[in-house]
Legacy VTK file of the C-alpha trace (Angstrom):
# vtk DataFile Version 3.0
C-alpha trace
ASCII
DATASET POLYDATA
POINTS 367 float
-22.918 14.866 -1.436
-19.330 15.610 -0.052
-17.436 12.724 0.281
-13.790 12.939 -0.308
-12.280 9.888 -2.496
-8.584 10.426 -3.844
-7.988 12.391 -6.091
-11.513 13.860 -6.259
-13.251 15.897 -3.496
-17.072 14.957 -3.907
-19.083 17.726 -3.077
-22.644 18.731 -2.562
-23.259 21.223 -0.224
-28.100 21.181 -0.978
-29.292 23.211 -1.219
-31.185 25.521 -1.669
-32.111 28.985 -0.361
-34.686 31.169 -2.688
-38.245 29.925 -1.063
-41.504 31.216 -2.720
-44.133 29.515 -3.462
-45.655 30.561 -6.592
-44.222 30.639 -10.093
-41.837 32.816 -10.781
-40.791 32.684 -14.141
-39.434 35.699 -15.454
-41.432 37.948 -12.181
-39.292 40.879 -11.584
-39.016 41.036 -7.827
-37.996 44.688 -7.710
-40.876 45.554 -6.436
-40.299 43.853 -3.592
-37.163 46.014 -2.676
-34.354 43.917 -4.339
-30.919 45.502 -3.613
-30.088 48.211 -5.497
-26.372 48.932 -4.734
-23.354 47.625 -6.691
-21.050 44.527 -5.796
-17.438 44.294 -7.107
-16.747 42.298 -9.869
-14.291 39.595 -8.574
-12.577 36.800 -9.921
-13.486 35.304 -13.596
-16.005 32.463 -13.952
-16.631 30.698 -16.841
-19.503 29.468 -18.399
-20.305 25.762 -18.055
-24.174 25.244 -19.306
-26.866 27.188 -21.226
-29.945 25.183 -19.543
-33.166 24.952 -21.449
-36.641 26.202 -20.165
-37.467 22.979 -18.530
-34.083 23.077 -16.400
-34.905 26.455 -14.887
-33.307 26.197 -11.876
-29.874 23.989 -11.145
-28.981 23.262 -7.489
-27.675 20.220 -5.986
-24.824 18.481 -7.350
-23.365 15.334 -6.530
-19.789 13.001 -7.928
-20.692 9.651 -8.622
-18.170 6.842 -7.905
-17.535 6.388 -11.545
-16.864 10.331 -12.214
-20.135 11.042 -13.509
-21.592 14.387 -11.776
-25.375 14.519 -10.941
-27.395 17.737 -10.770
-30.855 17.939 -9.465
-32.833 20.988 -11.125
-36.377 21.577 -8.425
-37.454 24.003 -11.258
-38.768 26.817 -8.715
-38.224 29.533 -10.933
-40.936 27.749 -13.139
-42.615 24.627 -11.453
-44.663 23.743 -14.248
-42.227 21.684 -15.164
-41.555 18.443 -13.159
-38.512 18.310 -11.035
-35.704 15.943 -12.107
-32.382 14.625 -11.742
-29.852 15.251 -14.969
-26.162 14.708 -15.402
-23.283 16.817 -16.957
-22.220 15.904 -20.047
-19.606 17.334 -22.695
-21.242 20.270 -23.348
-25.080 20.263 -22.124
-26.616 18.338 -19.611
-28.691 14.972 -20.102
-31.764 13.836 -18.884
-31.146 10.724 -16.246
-34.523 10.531 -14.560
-37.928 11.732 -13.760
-38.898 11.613 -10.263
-42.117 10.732 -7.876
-44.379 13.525 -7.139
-45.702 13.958 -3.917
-49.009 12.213 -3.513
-50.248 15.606 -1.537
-48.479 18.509 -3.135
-48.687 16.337 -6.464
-44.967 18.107 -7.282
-41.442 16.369 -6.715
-39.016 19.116 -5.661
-35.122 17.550 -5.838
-32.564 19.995 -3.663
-29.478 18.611 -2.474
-28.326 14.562 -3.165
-25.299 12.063 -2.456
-24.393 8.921 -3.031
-24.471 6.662 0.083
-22.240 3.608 0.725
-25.112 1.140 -0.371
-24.710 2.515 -4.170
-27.985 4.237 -3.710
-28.672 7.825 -4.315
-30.131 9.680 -1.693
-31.869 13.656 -2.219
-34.054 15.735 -0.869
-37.341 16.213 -1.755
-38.192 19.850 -0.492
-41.970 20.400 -0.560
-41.837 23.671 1.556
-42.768 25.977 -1.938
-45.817 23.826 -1.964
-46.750 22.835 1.373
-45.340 24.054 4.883
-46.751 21.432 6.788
-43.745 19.316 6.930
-44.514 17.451 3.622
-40.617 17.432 2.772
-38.891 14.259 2.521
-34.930 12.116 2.209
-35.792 9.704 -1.040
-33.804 6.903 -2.229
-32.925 6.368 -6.039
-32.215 2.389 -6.324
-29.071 2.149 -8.600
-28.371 -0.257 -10.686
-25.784 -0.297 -13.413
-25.745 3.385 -12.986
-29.185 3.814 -13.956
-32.312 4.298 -11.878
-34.440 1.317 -10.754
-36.844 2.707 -8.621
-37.273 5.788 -6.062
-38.646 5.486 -2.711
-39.159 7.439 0.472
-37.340 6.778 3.325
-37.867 9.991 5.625
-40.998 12.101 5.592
-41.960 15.162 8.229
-39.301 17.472 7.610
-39.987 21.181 7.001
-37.507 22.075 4.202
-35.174 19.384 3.831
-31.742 20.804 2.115
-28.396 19.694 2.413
-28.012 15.441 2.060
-23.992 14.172 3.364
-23.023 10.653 3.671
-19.805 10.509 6.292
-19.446 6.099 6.503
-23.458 4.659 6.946
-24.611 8.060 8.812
-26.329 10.618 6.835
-26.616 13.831 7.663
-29.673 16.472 6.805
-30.558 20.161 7.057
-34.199 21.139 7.881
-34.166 24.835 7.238
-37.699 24.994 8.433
-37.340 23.085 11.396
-39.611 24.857 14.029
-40.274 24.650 17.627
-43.402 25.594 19.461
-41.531 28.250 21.129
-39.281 28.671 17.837
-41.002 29.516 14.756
-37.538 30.791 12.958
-35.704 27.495 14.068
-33.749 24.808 11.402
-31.734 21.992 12.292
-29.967 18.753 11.258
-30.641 15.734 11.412
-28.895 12.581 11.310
-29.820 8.911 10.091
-28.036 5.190 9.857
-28.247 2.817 6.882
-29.119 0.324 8.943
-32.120 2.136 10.043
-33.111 3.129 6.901
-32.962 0.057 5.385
-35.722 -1.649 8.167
-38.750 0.841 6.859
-40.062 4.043 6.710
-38.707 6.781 9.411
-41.309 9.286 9.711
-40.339 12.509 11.750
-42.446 14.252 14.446
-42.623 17.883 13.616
-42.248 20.382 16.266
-40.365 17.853 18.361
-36.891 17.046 19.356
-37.009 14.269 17.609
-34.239 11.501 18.305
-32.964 12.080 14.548
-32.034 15.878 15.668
-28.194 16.584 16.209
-28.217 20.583 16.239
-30.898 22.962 16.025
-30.948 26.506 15.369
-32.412 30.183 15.729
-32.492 32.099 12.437
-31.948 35.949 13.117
-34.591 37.400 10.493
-32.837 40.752 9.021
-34.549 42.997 5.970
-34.438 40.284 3.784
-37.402 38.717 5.445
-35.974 35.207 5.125
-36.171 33.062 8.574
-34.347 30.047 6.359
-32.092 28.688 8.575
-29.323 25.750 7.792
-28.902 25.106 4.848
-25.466 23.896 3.286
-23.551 20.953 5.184
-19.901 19.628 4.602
-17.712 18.408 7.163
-13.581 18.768 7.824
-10.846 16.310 8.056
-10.705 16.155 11.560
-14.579 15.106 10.862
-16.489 18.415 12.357
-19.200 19.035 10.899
-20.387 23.129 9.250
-23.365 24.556 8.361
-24.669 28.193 7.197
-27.625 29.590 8.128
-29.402 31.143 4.769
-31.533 34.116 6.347
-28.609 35.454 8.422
-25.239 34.537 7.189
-23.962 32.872 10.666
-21.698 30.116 10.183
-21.822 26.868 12.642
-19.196 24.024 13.940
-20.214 20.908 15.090
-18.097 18.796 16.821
-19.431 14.857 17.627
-18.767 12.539 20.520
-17.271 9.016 19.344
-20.720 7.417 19.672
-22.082 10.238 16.639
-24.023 12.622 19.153
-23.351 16.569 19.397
-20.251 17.457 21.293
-20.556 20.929 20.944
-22.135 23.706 18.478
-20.394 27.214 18.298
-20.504 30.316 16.125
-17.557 30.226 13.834
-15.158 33.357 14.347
-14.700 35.064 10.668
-13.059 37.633 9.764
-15.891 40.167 8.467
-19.438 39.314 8.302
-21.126 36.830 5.905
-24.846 38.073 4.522
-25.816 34.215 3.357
-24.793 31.015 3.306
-26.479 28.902 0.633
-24.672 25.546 -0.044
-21.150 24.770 0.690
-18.063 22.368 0.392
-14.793 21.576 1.987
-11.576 21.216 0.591
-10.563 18.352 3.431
-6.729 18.612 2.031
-7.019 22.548 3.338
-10.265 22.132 5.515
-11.104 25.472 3.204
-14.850 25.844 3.106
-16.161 27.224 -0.012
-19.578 28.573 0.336
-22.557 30.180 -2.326
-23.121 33.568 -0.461
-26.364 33.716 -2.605
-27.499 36.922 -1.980
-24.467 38.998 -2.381
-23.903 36.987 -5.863
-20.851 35.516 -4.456
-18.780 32.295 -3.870
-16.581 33.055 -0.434
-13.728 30.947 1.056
-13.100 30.805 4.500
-10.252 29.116 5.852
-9.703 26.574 9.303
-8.806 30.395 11.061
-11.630 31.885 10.131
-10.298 34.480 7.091
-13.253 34.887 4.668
-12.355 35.911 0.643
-14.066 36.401 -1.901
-13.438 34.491 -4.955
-15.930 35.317 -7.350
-18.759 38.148 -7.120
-20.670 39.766 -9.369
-23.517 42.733 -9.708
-27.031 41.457 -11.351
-27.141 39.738 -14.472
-28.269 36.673 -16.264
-25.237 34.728 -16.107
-25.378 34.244 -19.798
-21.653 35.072 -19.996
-20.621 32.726 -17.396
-20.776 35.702 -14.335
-22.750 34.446 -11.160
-26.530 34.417 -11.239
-27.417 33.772 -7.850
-25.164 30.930 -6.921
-26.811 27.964 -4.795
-24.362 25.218 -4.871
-20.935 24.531 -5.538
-18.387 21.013 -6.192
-14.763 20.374 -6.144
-14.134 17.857 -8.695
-9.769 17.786 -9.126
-8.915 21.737 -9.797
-12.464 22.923 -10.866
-14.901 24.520 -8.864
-18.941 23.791 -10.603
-21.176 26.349 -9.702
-25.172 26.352 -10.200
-26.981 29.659 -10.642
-30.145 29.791 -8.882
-31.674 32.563 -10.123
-34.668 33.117 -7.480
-34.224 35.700 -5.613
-35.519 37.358 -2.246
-35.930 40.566 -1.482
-32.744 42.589 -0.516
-30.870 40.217 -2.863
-28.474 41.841 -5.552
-30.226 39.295 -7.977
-33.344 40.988 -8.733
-35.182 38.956 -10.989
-35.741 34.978 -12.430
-35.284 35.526 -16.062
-35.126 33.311 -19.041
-31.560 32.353 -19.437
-30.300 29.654 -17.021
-27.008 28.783 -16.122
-24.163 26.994 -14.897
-20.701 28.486 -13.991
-17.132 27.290 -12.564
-13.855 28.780 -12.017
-10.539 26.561 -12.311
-8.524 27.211 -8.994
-5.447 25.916 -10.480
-2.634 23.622 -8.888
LINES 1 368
367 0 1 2 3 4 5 6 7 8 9 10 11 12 13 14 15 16 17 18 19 20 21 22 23 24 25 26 27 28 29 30 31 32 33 34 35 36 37 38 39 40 41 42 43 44 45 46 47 48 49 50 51 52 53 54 55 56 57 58 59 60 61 62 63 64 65 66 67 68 69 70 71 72 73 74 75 76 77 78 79 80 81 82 83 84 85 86 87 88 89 90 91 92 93 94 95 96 97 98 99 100 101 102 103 104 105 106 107 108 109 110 111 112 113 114 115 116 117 118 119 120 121 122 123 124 125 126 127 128 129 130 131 132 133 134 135 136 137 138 139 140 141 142 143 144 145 146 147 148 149 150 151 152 153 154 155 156 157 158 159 160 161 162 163 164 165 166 167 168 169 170 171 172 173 174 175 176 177 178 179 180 181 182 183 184 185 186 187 188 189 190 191 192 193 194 195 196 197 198 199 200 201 202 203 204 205 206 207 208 209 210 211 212 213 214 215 216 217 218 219 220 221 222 223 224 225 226 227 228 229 230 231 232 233 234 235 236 237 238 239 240 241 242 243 244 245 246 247 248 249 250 251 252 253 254 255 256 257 258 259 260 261 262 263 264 265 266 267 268 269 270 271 272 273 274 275 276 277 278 279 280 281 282 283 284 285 286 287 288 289 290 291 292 293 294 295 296 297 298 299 300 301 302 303 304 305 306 307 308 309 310 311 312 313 314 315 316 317 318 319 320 321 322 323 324 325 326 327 328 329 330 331 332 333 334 335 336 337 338 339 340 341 342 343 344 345 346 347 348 349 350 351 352 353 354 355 356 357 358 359 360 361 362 363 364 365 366
């Protein structure tokens, strides 16, 4: 969810890179040729949460019209525990509901969410870890006096559905398993009315260019392996639309006509390259994008010219301290940047391993 509503930039950016399928608690994936060199150590986060076990592994985040923030914890790192969504509190995180498990797959898998303008929250249900035959779906959490009433689907056929934005009664999704039958590394976004949602069931036709599709596309595989393509979605002031693409780093524009179809779709210009882009926000006072560069262990800005930073990087740990553990999402709420650590790494990654402390992390960005 990234919705901007004075004095509070809502943020959500969904979602979620790390994809294996089987459980990984505590598996070491240096065998599987984790990165080895060092990072800097940049910047200072602090810590925000010591999860338990059954919260293994944090990753969407979404700002509730009331203030309250909403996390969604998948629990990859350890899926035998249920998915569900939780919400910060003063100094741990409470339970707020369980959620439906997939009839198939038998597994509910919660990545990104937002709040739409119905009240409702939305999220998506990613059921690529347990099957890639487009099982993934958008659900719908019926609100009512801020608690849960009921959760339904209202989108099925997506690959790996990811990042969830609400801009007015349109919202916007990323497939990062969106393939083609010429493109087997494609990922796309997709793009839905309330007014549609709200007359029934919209299921997707895989391997199509479906109507719902505003942008698709090509992930460049690199040694990481990872053909995950976009993955964390925000959009500007001026109402452009960014993704990232989470095997290869590349960083997208979108630009829509009045009537909400694609404009145009570039490559953004940065200043040096960027290895990953997990989730991400924008700061629509400075159009900054802040994104989770998830395998580097880093949050990097880049600004509306294209300079990347760094704000906050770290080499492997297990965030215990508050340092970056494989950071998947991040939210602006006033001055303070929330952070979830992942902590399911690929190959390549300078996270090497799931271990047994999970964590949340921010950094204040002052005035």
């Amino acid at each position: 969810m990234k919705q901007f509503i004075i004095p509070i930039l809502l943020g959500l950016g969904l979602a979620a890179g790390c994809q294996k399928k089987e459980n990984a608690k505590g598996v070491d994936t240096g065998d599987l040729d984790s990165a080895k060199e060092t990072v800097s150590t940049v910047g200072d986060p602090k810590l925000l949460y010591t999860l338990p076990a059954k919260y293994n592994t944090p990753d969407g985040m979404a700002l509730a019209p009331d203030g309250t923030v909403y996390l969604s914890v998948p629990n990859l790192a350890d899926n035998s525990y249920p998915g569900v969504i939780v919400t910060f509190a003063a100094d741990s995180v409470q339970f707020f509901t369980s959620l439906p498990a997939h009839p198939d797959t038998k597994h509910a898998c919660p990545m990104d969410l937002a709040f739409g303008p119905d009240g409702n929250l939305y999220y998506a249900d990613n059921q690529y870890e347990n099957d890639k035959n487009y099982k993934s779906r958008l659900m719908r959490i019926k609100m009512s006096g801020g608690k849960a009433v009921g959760v339904e689907p209202v989108v099925t056929g997506f690959g790996l559905s990811n990042a969830v934005v609400w801009k007015g009664n349109t919202i916007y999704v990323t497939d990062s398993q969106w393939d083609m039958p010429d493109n087997d590394k494609g990922s796309a976004v997709f793009h839905f009315t309330l007014d549609e949602l709200n007359k029934g069931l919209v299921a997707l036709k895989p391997k199509t260019m479906d109507p719902h599709v505003l942008a698709t596309f090509t992930t460049t595989v690199n040694e990481t392996g990872v053909d995950n393509g976009a993955d964390g979605l925000d959009y500007d002031s001026k109402g452009n639309f960014y993704t990232g693409s989470f095997g290869d780093g590349t960083l997208y524009k979108l630009t829509l006509k009045p009537d909400g179809s694609l404009a145009s779709k570039e490559v953004v210009k940065v200043s040096e390259p960027i290895a990953c882009v997990d989730g991400l926000i924008i700061d629509r006072k400075s159009d900054k994008i802040y994104l989770c560069n998830s395998r580097m262990n880093s949050i990097q800005t880049v600004t509306p010219d294209g300079k990347v930073s760094t704000l906050v990087q770290n080499g492997d740990t297990d965030g215990k301290d508050g340092r970056i553990d494989q950071p998947a999402e991040v939210l602006l709420k006033g001055n303070r940047l929330f952070i979830t650590d992942f902590d399911k790494p690929e190959k390549k990654f300078v996270n090497t391993k799931a271990d047994d402390v999970h964590t949340m992390s921010y950094v204040d960005l002052g005035k």
